[in-house]
C-alpha positions as CSV (number, residue, x, y, z in Angstrom):
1,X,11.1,-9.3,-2.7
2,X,12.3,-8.6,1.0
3,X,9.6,-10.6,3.3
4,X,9.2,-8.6,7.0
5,X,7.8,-10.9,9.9
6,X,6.5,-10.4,13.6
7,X,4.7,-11.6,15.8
8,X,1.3,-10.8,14.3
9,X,2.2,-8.7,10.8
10,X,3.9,-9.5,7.7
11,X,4.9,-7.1,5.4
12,X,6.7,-7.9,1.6
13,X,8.6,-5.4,0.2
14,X,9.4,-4.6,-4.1
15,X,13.1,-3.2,-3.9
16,X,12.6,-3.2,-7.6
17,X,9.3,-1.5,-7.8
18,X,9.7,1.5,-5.7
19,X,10.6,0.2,-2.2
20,X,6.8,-0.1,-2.2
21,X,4.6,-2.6,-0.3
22,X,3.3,-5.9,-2.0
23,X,1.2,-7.0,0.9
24,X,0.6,-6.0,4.7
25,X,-1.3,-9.2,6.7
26,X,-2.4,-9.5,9.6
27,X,-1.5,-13.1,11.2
28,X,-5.4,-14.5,12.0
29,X,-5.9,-15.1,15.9
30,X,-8.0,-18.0,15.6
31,X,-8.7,-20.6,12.8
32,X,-11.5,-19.0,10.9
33,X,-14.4,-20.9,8.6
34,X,-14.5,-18.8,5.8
35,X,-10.8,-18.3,5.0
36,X,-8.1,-20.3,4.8
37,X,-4.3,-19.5,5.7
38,X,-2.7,-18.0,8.6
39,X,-2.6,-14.6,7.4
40,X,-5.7,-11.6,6.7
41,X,-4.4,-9.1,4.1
42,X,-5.3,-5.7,5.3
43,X,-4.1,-4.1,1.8
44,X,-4.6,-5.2,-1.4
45,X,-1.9,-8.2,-2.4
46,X,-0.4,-7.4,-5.1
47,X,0.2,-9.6,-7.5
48,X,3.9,-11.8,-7.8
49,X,4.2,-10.4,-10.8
50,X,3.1,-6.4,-10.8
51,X,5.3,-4.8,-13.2
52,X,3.0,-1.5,-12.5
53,X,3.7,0.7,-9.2
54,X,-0.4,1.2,-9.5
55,X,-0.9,-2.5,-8.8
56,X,1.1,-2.6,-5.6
57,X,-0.5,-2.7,-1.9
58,X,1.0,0.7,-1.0
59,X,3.8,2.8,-2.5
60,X,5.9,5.6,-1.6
61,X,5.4,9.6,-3.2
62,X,8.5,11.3,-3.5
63,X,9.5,14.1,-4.2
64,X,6.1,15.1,-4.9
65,X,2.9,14.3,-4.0
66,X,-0.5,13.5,-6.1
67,X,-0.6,15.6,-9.3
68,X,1.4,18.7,-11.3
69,X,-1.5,20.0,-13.2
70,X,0.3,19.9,-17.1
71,X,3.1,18.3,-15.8
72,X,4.8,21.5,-15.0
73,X,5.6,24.2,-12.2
74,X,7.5,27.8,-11.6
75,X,10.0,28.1,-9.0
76,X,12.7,30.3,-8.1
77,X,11.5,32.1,-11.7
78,X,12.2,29.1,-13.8
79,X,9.4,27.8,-15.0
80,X,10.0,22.8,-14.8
81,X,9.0,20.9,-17.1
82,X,8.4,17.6,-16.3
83,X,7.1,14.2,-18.3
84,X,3.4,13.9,-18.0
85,X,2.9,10.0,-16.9
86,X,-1.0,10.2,-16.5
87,X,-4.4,10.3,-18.8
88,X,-5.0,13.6,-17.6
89,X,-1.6,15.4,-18.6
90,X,-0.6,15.7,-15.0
91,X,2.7,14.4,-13.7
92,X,1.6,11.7,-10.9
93,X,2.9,10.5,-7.2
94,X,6.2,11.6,-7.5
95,X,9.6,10.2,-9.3
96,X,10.3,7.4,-7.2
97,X,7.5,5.2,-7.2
98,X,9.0,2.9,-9.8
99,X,12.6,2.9,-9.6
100,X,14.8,0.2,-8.2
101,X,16.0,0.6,-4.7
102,X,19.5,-0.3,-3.3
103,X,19.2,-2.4,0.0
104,X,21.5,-0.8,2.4
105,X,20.6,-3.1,5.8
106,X,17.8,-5.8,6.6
107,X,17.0,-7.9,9.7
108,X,14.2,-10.5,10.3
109,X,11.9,-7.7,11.2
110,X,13.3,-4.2,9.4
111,X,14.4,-3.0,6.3
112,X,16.3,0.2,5.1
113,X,16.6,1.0,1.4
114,X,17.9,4.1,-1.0
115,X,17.2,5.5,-4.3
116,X,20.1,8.0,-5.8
117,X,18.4,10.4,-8.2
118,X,22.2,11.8,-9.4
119,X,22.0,15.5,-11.6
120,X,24.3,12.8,-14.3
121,X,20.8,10.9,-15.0
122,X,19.4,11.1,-18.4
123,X,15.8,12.0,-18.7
124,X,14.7,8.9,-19.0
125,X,16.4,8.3,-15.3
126,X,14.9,11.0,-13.7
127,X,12.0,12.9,-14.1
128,X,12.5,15.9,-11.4
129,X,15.0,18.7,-12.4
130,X,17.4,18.4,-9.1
131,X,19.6,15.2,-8.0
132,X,18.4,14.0,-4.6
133,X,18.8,11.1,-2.2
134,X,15.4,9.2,-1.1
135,X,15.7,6.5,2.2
136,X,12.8,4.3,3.4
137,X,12.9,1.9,6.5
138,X,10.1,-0.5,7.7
139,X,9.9,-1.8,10.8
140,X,7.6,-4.6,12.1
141,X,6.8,-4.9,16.0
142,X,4.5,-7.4,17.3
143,X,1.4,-5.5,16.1
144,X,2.8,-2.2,14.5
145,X,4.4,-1.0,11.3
146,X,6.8,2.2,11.3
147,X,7.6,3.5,8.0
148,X,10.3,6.3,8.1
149,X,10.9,8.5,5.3
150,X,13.2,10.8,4.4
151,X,14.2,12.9,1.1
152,X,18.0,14.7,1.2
153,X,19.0,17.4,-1.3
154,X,22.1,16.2,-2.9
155,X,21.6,19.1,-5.5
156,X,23.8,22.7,-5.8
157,X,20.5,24.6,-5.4
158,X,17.4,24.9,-3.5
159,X,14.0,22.9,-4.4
160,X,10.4,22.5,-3.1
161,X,9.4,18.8,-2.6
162,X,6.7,16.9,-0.5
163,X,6.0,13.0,0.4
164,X,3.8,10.6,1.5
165,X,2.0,7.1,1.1
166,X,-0.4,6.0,-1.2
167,X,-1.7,2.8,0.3
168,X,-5.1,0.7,-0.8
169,X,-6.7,-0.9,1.7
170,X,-9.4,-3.2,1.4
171,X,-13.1,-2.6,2.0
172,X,-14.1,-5.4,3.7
173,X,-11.9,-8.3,5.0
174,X,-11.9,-10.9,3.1
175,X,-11.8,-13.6,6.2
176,X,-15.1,-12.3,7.3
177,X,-18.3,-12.1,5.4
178,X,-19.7,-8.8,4.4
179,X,-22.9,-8.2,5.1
180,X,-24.6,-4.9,5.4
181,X,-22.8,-2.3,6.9
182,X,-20.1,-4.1,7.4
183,X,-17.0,-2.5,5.2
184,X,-14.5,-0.5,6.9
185,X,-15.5,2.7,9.0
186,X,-12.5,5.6,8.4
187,X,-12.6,8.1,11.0
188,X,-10.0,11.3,10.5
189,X,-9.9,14.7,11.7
190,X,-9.3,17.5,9.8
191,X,-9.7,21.6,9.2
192,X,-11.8,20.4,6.0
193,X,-12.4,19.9,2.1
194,X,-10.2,21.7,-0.8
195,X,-12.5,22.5,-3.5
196,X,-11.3,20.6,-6.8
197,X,-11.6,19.9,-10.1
198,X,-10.5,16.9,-11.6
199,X,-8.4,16.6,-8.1
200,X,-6.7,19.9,-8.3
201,X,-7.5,22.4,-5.9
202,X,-9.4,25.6,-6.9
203,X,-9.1,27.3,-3.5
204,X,-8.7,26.9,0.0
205,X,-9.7,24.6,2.1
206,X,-13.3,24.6,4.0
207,X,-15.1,22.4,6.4
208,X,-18.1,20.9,4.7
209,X,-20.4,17.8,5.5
210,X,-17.9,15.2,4.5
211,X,-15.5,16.4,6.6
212,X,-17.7,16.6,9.6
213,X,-19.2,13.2,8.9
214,X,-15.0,11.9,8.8
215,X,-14.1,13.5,12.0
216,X,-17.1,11.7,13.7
217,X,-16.5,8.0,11.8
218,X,-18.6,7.2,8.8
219,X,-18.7,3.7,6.8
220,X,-16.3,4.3,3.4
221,X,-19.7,2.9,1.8
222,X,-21.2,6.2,2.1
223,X,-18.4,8.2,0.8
224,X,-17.1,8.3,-3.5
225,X,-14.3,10.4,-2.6
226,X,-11.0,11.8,-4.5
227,X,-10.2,14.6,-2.4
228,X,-7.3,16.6,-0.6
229,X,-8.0,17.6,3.0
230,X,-6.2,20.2,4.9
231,X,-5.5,20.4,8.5
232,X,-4.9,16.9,9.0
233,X,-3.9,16.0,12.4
234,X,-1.8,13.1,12.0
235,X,-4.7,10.5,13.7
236,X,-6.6,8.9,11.9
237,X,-8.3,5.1,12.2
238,X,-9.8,2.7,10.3
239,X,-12.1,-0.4,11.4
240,X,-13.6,-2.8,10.6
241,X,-16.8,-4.2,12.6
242,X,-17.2,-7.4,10.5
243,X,-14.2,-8.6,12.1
244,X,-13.3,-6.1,14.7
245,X,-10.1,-5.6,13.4
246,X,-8.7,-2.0,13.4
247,X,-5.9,0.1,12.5
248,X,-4.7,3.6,13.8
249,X,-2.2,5.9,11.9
250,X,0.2,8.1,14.2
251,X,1.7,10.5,11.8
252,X,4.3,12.7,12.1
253,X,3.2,16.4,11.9
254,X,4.1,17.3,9.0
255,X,2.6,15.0,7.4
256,X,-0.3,17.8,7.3
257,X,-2.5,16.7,4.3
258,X,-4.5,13.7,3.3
259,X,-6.2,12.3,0.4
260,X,-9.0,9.6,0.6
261,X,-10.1,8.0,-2.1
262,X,-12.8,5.8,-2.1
263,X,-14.5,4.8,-5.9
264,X,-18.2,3.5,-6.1
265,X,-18.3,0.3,-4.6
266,X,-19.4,-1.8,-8.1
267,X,-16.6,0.3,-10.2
268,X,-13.1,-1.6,-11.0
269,X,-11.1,-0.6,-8.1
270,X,-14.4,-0.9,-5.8
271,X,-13.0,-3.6,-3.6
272,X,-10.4,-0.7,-2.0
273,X,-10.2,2.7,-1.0
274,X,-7.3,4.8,0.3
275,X,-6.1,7.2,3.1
276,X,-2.9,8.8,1.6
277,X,-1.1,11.0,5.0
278,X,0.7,13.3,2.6
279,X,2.6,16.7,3.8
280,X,2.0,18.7,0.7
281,X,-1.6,20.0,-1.2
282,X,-2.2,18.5,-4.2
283,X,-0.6,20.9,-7.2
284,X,1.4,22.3,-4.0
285,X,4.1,23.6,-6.2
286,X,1.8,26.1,-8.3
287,X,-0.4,26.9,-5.5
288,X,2.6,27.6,-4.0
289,X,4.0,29.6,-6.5
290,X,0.7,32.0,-7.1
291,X,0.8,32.6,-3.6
292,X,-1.5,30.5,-1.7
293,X,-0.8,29.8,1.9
294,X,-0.4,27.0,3.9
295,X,0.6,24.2,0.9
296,X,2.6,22.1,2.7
297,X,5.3,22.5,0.3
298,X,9.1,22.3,1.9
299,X,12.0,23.8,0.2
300,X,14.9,22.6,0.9
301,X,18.4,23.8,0.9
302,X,21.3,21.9,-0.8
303,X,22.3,19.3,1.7
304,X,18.8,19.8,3.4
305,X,16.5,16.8,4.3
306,X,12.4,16.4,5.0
307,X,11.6,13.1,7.0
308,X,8.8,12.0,7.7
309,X,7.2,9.1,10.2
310,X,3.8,7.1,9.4
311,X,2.8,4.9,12.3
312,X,0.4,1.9,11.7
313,X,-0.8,0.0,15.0
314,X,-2.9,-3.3,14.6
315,X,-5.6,-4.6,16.9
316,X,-8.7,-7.3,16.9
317,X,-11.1,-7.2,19.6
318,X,-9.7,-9.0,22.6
319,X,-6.7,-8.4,22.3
């Protein structure tokens, strides 16, 4: 575990699980009575142990995003077969979300790492067709997180491939009691709503009342959400008033999608919710391939690399 310190954020880091996040805290400004420590978790901690990349805080899609309805896509007139690794048959968030990670360079307050996908894997290795190279660096300021992203083509021909962050934050801060109305409020823009069945798009994109009531602000309370929006502009915030603690995302463009999801609040996995800045549709690849526009999907040509920047900036009121 690689441990990531500033002034007001800490961030732990699983090399092992997917260079994914196993907690992002904020330092507490003031001593608080209903929590003890110096530090707020903003996501979900994950636990020492996680063996599971579902049980981390947040971890990183590659190269792929969301689902492959049956675990399989046509490209370049060769129809992939990959290994389903969900109930549903779909292959799920990518191939890299629980490898191990190289650690190429760390200081007190960044850390670059690497995953090698080489075409000499065995299936068991690799579960994408091409060899490709995936980096992530972190970076801690005093009050912001910059994640940079990037997935290289280290394959003799062409693929499609898309990226992004699945990341659970909590509902309601745990320093700071809850009471009514007081869980986070998640306000992002976009050009609307893909129509879906069991999270796979069905056509394109429209703007309906949820994503009306998002680009104005609306408590995650009021949302059960697992849903792909298009048109994403890369802003988005979330706050919350219990505290008045909130967090903006600065996204890089391409990163032109989102998914939020956000279960009913007395299910399992009610505690959290999520805002996933993606740059590929969910099922991009067949979309893609039947000819629908505006996917998200990159191809990219042998030596070829997508990169991609998600900004997280921290503030509490007064500051």
């Amino acid at each position: 575990m690689i441990e990531l310190l500033s002034e007001h954020l800490r961030l732990h880091i699983r090399p092992d699980l997917g260079a994914g996040i196993a907690r992002f805290d904020m330092r507490s400004p003031r001593p608080l009575p209903h929590h003890r420590g110096d530090f707020i978790p903003l996501m979900r901690p994950a636990n020492p142990d996680a063996t599971a990349f579902n049980d981390l805080s947040c971890y990183i899609l590659a190269p792929w995003s969301n689902r492959i309805a049956n675990a399989a896509f046509s490209f370049a007139g060769t129809l992939h077969t990959l290994r389903a690794d969900w109930p549903d048959g779909t292959a799920i968030h990518g191939d890299v979300k629980h490898r191990a990670w190289s650690i190429l360079d760390r200081s007190p307050v960044s850390a670059r790492l690497a995953y090698d996908a080489a075409k000499g894997d065995t299936p068991a290795a690799r579960n994408w067709p091409w060899s490709y190279r995936a980096e992530v660096r972190y970076e801690l300021q005093e009050s912001f997180l910059r994640t940079h992203l990037s997935v290289t083509n280290t394959d003799d021909a062409p693929f499609p491939v898309g990226v992004g962050f699945h990341p659970f934050w909590v509902r309601s801060l745990l320093a700071f009691p809850a009471t009514a109305g007081q869980s986070a409020v998640v306000t992002m823009r976009s050009t609307g709503r893909y129509p879906c069945e069991n999270m796979l798009p069905l056509g394109p994109a429209a703007r309906d009342g949820v994503s009306d009531a998002l680009s104005r602000g609306t408590n995650i309370d009021d949302l059960e959400l697992d849903d792909v929006f298009a048109g994403f502009d890369g802003a988005a915030s979330i706050a919350w008033p219990s505290g008045g603690v909130r967090i903006d995302y600065r996204c890089s463009k391409n990163l032109g999608h989102s998914v939020i999801y956000s279960p009913p609040k007395d299910s399992p996995m009610g505690r959290l919710f999520c805002l996933e800045p993606v740059s590929m549709i969910n099922d991009g690849f067949n979309l893609l391939a039947r000819g629908q526009p505006a996917t998200g999907v990159t191809i990219l040509k042998p030596g070829d690399t997508l990169t991609v920047d998600w900004d997280i900036m921290v503030s509490q009121s007064g500051e």
